[in-house]
Backbone as a ProteinNet text record, in pm:
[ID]
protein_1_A
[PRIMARY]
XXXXXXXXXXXXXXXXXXXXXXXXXXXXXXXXXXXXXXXXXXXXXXXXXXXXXXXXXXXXXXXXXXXXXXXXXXXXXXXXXXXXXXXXXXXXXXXXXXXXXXXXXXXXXXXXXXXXXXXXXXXXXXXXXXXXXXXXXXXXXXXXXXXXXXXXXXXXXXXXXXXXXXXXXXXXXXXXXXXXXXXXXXXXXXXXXXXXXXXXXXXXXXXXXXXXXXXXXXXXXXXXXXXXXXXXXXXXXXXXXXXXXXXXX
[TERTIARY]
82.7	0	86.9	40.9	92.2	33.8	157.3	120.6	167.1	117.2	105.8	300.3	379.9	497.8	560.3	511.3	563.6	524	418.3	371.3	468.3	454.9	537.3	644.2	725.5	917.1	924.3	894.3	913.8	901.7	745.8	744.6	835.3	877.1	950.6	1104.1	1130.8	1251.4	1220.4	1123.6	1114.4	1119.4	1090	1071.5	937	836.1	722.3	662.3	612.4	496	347.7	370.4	257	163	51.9	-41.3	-92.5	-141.5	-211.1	-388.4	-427.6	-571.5	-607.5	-721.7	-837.6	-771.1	-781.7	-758.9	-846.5	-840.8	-908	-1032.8	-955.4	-1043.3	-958.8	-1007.9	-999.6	-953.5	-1029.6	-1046.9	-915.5	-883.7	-737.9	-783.8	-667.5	-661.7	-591	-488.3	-511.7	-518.4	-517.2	-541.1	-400.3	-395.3	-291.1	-203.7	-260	-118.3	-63.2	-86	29.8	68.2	104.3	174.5	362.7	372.2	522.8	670.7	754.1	843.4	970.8	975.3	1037.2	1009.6	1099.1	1116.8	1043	1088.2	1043.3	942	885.9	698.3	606.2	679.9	618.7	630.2	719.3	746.4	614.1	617.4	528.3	416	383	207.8	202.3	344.7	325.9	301.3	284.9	327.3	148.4	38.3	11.8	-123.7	-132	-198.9	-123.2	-138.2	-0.7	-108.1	-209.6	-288.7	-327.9	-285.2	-348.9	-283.9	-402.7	-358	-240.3	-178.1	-120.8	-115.7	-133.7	-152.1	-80.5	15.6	106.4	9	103	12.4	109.6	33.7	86.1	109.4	226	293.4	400.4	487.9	592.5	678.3	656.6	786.3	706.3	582.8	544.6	375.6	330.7	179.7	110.2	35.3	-79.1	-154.7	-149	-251.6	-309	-455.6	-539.6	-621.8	-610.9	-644.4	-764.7	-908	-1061.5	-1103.2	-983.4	-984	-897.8	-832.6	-652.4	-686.4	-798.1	-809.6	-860.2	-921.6	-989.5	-862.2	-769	-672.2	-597.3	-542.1	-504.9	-506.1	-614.9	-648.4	-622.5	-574.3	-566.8	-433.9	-261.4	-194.3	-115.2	11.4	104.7	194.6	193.9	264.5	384.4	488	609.4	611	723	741.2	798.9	688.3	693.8	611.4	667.9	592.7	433.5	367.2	268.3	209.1	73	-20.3	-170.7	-162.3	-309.2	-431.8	-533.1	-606.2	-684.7	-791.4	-875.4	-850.9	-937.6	-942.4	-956.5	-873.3	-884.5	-861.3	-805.1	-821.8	-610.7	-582.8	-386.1	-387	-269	-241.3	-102.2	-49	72.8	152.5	236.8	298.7	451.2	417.9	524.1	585.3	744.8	783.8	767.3	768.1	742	889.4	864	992.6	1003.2	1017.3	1048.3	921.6	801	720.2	590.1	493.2	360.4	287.7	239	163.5	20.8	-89.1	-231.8	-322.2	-383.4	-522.2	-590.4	-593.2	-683.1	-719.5	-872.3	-973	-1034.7	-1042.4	-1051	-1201.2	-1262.4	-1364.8	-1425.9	-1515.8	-1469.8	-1382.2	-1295	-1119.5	-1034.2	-1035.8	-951.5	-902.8	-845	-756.3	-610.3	-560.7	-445.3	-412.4	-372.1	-402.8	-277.6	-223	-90.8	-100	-193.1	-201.5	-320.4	-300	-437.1	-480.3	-434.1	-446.5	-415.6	-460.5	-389.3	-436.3	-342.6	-429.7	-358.7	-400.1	-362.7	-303.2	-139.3	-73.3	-69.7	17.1	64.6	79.7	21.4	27.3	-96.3	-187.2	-258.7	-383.3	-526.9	-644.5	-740.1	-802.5	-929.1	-1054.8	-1160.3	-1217.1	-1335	-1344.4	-1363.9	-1288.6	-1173.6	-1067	-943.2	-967.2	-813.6	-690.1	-614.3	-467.2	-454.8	-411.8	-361.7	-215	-200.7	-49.8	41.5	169.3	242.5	265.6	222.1	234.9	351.1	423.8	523.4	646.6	707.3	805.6	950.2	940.7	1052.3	1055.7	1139.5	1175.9	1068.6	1063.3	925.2	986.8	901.2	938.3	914.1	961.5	964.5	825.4	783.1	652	727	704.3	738.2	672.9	761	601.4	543.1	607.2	495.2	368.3	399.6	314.3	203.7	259.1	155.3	49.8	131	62	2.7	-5.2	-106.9	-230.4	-187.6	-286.5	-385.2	-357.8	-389.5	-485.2	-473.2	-543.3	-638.4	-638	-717.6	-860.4	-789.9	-899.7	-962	-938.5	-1017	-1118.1	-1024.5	-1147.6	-1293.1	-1212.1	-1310.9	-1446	-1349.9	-1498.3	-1561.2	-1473.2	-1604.4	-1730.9	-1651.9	-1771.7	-1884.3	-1860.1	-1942	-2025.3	-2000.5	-2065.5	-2130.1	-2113	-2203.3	-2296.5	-2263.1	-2390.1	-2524.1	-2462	-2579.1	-2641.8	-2540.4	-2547.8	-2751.7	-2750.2	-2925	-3028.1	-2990.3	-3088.2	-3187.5	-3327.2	-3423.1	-3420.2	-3475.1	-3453.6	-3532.3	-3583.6	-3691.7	-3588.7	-3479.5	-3415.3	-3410.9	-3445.2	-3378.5	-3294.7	-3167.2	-3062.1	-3050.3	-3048.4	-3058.7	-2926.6	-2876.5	-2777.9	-2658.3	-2578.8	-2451.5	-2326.5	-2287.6	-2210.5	-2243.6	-2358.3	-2431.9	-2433.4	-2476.6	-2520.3	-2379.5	-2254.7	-2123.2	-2088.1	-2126.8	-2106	-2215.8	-2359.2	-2449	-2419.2	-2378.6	-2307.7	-2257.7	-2126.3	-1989.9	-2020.9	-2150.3	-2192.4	-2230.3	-2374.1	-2416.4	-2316	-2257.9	-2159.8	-2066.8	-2003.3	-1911.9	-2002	-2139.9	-2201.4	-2200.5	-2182.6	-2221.4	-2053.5	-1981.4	-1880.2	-1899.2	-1869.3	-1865.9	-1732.3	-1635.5	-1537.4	-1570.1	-1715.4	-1725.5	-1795.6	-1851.7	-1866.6	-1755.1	-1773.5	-1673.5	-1728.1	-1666	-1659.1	-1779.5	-1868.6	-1996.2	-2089.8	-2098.9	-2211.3	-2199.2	-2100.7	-2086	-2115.3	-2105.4	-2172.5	-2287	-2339.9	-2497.8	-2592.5	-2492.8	-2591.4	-2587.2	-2456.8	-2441.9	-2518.4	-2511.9	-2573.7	-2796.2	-2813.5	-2951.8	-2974.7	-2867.9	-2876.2	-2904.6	-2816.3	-2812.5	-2923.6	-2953.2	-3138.9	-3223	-3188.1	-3339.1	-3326.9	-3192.6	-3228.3	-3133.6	-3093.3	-3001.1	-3132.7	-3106.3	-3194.9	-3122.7	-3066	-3025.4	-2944.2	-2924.7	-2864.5	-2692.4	-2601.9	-2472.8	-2428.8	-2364.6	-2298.5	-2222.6	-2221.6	-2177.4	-2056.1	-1968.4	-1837.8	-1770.3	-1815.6	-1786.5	-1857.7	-1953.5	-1974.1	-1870.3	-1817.7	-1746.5	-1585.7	-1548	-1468.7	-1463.1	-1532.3	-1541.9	-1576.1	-1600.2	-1617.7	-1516.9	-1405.1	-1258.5	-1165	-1185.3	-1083.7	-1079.7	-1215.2	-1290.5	-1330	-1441.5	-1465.7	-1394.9	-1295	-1199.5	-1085	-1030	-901.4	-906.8	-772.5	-689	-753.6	-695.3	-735.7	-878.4	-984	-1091.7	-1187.9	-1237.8	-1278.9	-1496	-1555.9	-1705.5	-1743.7	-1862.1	-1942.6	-2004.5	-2091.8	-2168	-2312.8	-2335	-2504.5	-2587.1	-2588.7	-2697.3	-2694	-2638.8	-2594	-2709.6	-2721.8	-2851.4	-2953.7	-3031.2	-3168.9	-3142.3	-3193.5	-3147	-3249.2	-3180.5	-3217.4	-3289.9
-119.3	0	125.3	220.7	352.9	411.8	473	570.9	707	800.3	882.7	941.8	916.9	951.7	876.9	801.2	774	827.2	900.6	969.6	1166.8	1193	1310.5	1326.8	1186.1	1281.9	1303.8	1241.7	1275.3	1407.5	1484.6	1594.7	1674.8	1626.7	1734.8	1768	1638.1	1676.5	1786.9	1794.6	1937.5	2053.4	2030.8	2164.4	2260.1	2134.9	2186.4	2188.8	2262.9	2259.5	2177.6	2098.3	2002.1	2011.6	1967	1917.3	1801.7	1742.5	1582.2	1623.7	1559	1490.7	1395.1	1371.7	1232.5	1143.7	1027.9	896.6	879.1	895.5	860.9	965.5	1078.9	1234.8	1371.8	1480.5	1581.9	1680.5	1663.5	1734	1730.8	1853.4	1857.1	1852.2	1735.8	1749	1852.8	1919	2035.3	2193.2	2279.5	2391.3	2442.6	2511.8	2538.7	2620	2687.9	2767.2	2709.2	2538.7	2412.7	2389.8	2445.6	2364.4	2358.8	2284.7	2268.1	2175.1	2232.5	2141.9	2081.5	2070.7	2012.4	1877.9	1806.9	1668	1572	1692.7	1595.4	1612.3	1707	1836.8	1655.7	1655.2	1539.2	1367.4	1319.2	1218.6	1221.9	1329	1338.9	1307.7	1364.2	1346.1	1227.4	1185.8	1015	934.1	959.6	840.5	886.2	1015.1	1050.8	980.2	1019	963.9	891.4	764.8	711.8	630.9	709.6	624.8	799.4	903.5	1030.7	1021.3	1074.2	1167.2	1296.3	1323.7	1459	1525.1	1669.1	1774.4	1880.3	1966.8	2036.6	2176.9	2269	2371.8	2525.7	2638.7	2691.4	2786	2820.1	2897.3	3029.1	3056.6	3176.9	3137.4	2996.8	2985.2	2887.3	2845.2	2766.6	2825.7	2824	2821.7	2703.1	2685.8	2611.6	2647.7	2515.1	2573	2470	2459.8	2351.9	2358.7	2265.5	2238.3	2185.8	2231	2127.7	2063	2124.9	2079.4	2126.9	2010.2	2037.7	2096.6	2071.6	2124.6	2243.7	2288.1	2450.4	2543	2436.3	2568.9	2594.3	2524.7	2563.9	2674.8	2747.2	2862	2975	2964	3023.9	3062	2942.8	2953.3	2835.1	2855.6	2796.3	2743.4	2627.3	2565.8	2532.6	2626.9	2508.5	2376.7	2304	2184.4	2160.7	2134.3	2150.8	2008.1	1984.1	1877.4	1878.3	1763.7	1779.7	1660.7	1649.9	1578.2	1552.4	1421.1	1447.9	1392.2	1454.7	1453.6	1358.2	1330.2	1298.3	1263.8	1196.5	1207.4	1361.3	1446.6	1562.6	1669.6	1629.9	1756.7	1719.8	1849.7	1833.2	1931.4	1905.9	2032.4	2039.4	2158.7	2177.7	2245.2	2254.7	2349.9	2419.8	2587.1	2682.2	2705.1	2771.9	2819.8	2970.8	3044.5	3160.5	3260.7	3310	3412	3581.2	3568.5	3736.4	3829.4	3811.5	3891.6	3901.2	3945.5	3876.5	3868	3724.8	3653	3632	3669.7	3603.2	3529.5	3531	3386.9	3411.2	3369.4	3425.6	3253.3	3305.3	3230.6	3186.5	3091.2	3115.7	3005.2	2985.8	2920.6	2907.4	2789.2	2623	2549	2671.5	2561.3	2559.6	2635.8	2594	2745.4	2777.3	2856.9	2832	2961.9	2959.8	3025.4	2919.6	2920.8	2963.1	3082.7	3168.8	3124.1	3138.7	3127.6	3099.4	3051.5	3013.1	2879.7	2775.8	2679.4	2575.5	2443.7	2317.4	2221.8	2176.7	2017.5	1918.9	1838.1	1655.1	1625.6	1560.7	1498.1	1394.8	1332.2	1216.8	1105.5	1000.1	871.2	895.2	990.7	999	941.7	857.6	822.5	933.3	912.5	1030.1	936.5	1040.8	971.3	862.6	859.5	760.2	638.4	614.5	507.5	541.6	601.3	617.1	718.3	710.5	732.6	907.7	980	1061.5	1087.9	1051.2	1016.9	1156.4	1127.9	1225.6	1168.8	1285.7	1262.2	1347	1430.8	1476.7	1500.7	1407.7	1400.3	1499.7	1614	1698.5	1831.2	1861.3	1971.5	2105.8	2165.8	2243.9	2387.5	2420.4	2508.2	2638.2	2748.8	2862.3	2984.6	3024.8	3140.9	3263.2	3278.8	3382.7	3483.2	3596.3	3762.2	3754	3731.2	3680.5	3620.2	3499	3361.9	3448.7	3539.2	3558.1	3696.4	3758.9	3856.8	3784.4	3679.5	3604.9	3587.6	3505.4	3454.5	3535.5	3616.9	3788.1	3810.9	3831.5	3907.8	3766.4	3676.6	3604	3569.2	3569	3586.2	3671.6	3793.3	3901.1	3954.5	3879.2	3855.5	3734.7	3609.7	3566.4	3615.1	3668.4	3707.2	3876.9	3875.3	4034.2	4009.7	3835.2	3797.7	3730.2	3633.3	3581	3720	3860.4	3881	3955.5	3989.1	4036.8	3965.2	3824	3711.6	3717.8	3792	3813.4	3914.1	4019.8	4148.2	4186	4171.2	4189.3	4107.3	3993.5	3884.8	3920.3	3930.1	3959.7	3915.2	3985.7	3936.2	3813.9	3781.9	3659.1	3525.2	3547	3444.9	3301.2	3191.5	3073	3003.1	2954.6	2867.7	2754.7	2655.8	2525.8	2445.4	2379.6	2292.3	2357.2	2250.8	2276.8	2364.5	2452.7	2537.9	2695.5	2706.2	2857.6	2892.9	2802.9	2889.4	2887.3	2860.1	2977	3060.5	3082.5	3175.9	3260.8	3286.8	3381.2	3428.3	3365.7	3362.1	3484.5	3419.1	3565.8	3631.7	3682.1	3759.1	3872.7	3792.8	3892.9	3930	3832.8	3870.5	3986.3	4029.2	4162	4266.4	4269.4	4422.1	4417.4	4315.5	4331.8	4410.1	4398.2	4481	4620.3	4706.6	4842.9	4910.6	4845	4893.5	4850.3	4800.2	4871.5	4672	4584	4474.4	4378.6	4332.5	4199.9	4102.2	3974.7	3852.4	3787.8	3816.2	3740.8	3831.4	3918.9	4011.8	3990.8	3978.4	3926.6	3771.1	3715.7	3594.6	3579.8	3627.9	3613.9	3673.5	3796.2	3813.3	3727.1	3674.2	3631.3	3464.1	3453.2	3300.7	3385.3	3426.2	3469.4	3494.2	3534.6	3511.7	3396.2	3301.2	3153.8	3073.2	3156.1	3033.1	3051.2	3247.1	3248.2	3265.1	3238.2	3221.6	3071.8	2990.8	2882.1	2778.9	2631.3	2538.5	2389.7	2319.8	2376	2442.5	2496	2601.1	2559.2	2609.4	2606.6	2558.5	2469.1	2423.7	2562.1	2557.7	2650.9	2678	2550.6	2596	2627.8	2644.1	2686.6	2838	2899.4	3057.6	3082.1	3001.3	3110	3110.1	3020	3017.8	3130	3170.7	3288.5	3413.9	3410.9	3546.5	3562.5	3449.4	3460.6	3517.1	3430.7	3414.4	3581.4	3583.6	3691.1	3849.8	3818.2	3955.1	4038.2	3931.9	3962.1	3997.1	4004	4017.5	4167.1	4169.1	4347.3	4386.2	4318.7	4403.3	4383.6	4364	4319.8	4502.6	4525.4	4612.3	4658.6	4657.2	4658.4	4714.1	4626.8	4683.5	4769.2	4915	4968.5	4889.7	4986.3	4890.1	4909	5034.7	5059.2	4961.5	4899.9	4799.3	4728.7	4635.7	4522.1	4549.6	4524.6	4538.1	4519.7	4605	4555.2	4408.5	4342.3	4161.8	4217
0	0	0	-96.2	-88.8	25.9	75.5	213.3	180.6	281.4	301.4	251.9	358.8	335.6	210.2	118.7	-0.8	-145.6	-95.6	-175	-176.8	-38.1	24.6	29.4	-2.4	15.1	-142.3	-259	-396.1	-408.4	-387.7	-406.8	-302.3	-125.5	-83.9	-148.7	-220.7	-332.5	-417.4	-494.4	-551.2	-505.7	-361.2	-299.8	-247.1	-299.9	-289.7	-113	-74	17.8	31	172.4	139	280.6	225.4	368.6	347.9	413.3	450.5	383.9	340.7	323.4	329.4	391.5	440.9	322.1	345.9	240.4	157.2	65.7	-106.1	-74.8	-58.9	-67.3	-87.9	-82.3	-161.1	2.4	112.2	236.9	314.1	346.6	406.2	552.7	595.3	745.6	850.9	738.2	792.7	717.9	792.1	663.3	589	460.5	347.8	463.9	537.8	660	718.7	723.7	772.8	691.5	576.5	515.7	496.3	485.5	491.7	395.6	444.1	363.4	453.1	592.5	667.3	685.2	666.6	689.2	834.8	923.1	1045	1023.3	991.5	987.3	954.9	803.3	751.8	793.9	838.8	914.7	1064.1	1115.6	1191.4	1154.3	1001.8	968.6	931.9	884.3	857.2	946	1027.6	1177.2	1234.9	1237.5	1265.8	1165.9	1048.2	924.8	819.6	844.8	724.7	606.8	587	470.9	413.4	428.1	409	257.8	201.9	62.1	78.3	13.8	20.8	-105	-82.6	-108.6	-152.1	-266.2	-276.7	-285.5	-187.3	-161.2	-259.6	-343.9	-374.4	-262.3	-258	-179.2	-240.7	-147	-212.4	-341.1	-341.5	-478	-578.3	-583.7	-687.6	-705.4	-817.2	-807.8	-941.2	-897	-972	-1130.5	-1221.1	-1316.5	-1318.1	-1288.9	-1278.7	-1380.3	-1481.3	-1629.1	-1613.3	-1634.8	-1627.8	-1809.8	-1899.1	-2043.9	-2107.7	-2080.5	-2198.7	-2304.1	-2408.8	-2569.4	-2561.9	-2472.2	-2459.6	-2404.3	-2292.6	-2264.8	-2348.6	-2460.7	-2599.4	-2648.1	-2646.9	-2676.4	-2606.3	-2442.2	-2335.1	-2325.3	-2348.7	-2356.3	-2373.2	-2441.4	-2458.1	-2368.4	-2278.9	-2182.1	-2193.9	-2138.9	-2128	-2023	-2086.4	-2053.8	-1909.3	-1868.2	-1658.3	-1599.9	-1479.4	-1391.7	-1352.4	-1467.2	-1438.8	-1431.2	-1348.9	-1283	-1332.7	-1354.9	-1394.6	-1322.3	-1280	-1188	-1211.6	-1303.5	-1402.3	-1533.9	-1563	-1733.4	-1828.9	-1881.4	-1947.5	-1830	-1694.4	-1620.4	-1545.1	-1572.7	-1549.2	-1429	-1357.7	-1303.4	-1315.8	-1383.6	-1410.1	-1302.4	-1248.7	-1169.1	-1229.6	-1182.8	-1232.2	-1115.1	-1110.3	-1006.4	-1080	-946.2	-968.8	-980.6	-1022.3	-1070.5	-997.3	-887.6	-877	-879.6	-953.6	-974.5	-909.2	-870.9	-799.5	-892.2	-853.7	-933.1	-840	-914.9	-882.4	-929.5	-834.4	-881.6	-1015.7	-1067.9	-1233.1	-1268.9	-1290.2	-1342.9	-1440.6	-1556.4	-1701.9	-1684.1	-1581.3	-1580.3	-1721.8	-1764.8	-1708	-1770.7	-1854.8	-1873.8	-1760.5	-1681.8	-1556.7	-1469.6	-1439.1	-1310.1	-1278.3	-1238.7	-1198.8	-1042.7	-971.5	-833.5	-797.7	-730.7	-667.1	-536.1	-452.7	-315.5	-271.8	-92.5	-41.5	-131	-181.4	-245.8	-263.4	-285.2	-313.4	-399.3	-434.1	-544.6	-504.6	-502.7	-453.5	-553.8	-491.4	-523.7	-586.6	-688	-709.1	-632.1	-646	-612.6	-519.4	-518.6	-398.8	-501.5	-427.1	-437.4	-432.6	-568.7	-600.7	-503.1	-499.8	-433.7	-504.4	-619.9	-714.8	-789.2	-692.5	-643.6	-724.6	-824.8	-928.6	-890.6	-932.9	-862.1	-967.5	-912.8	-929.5	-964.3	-1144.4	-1179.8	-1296	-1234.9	-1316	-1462.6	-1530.5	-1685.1	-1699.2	-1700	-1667.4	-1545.8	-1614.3	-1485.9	-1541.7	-1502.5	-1557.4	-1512.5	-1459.9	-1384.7	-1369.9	-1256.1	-1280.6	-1309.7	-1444.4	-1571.7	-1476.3	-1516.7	-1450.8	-1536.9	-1445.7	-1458.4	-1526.3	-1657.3	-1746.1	-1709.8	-1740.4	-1709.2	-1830.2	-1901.1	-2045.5	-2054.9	-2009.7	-1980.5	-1879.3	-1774.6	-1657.7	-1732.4	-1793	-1849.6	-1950.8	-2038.1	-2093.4	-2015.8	-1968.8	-1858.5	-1806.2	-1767	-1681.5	-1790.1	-1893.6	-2002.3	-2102.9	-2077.4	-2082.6	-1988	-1851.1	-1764.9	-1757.6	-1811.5	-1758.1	-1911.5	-2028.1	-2119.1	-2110.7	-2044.5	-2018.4	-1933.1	-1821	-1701.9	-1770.7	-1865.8	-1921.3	-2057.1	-2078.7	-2180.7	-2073.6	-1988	-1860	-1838.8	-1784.1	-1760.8	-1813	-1886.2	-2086.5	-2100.8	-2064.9	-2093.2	-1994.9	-1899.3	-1787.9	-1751.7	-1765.1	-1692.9	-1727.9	-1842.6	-1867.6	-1820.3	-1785.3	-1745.1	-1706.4	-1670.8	-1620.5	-1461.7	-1360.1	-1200.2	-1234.7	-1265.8	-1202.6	-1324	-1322.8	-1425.4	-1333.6	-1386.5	-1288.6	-1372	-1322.7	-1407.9	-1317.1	-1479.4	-1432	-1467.5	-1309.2	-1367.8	-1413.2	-1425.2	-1494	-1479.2	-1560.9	-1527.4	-1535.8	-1616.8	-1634	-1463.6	-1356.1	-1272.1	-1189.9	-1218.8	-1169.5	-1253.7	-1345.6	-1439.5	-1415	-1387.5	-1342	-1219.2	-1119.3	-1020.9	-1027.7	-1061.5	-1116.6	-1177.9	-1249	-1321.4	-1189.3	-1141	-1048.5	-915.2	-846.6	-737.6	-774.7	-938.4	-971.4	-890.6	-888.9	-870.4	-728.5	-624.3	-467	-377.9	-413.8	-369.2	-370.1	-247.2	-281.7	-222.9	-157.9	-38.5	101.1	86.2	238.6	319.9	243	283.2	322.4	444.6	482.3	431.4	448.1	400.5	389.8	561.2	577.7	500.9	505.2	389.1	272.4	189.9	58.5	67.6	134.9	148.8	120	237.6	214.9	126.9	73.6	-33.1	-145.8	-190.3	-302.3	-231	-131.8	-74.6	-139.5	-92.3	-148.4	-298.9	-338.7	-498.7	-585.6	-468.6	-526.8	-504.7	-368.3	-349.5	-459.3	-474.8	-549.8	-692.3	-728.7	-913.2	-982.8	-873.4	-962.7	-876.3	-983.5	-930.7	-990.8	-861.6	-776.3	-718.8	-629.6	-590.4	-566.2	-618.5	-626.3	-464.8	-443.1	-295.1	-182.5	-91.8	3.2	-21.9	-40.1	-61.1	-178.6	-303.7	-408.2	-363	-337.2	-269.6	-198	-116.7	-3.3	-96.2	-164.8	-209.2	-320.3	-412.5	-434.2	-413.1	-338.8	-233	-188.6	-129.3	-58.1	-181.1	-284.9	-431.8	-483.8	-505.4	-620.8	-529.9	-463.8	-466.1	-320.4	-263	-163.4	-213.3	-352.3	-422.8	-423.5	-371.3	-378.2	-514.8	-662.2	-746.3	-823	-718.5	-771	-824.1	-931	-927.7	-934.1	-817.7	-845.6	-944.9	-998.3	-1116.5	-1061.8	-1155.7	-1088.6	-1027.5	-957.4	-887.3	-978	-1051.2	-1174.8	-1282.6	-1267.6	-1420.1	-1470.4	-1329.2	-1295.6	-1239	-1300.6	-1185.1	-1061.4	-919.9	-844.8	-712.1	-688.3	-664.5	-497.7
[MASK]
+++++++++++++++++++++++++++++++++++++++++++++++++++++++++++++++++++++++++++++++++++++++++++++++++++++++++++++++++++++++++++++++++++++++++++++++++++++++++++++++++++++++++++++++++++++++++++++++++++++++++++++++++++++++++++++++++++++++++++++++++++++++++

């Protein structure tokens, strides 16, 4: 049986930052601010959970591109040749080291995201929770984060989320969306206008949590909301739509 620490010293050779997750799951046992790259740190979690999944967390020197469709990110950008993982069938996660520059979270929903911080994806050799192994398709040195590549990226996401919310911004209030992926994309449509400067975390919550009762069916899970509310409308350079835009909900 693969364990926990045989899965964890490979990647602490790279250098990466890790945390523990539940066995043949996704749920960290502990949170991304444990995470670490000390030897004993991890020997400990081995001895502690030695059937745990683990977890490489983006941190100060590496970040995440979590691929939900290799042939659509095609269009998004040109990958160099870096250590990568594949989660699923059609879904990768590549990892960059970061270079000197600050780099952020940018979202190209539903081809995928690029995760800087506050983040993690499950490791290699670790159990999905639909029994299959989580294996490296690239085994080769992890490629370095161009300002090129990031300023791609950058300017991709932010075309994507201005066509997303073009697609909505008119919707009628009484709209209901069904299923699928329209209703995180109506979502992020309506959540741009609830920021003003002046809401914390739990108010943008709940409004965007009341948005979701009363126009998706069913209604988008709790933790995909709070997660964008943390990601999105909590980001330094997030900028509010006006309130006049949309009818107001």
């Amino acid at each position: 049986m693969t364990t926990f620490l045989d899965r964890a010293l490979p990647l602490l050779d790279r250098g990466f930052s890790l945390i523990p997750c539940e066995p043949r799951g996704k749920k960290p046992l502990l949170g991304v601010t444990h995470a670490s790259t000390d030897p004993a740190i991890i020997e400990a979690w081995a001895k502690r959970w030695p059937e745990a999944n683990v977890a490489i967390v983006a941190d100060a020197n590496f970040c995440i591109l979590d691929i939900d469709d290799g042939n659509a990110f095609m269009w998004i950008a040109t990958l160099p040749e870096t250590f990568s993982v594949r989660s699923s069938e059609g879904k990768v996660h590549c990892y960059l080291r970061k270079n000197g520059f600050e780099v952020r979270n940018q979202n190209f929903h539903p081809v995928g995201s690029l995760r800087a911080d506050n983040f993690y994806c499950i490791g290699p050799e670790s159990v999905h929770p639909d029994g299959h192994l989580y294996k490296v398709i690239k085994d080769v040195p992890v490629a370095e984060l161009s300002l090129g590549l990031e300023q791609q990226l950058k300017e991709r996401a932010d075309c994507i989320k201005r066509e997303r919310e073009n697609g909505f911004k008119n919707s009628p209030d009484d709209v209901i969306v069904r299923g699928g992926e329209g209703r995180h994309e109506f979502l992020t449509s309506r959540g741009a206008y609830l920021p003003n400067g002046k809401k914390d975390e739990e108010q943008l919550f709940a409004e965007l949590w009341a948005i979701n009762e009363k126009h998706c069916s069913p209604p988008v899970d709790e933790a995909w909301v709070r997660r964008f509310v943390n990601d999105f409308l909590l980001a330094d350079d997030f900028e509010p739509m006006k309130e006049t835009a949309i009818p107001v909900i």
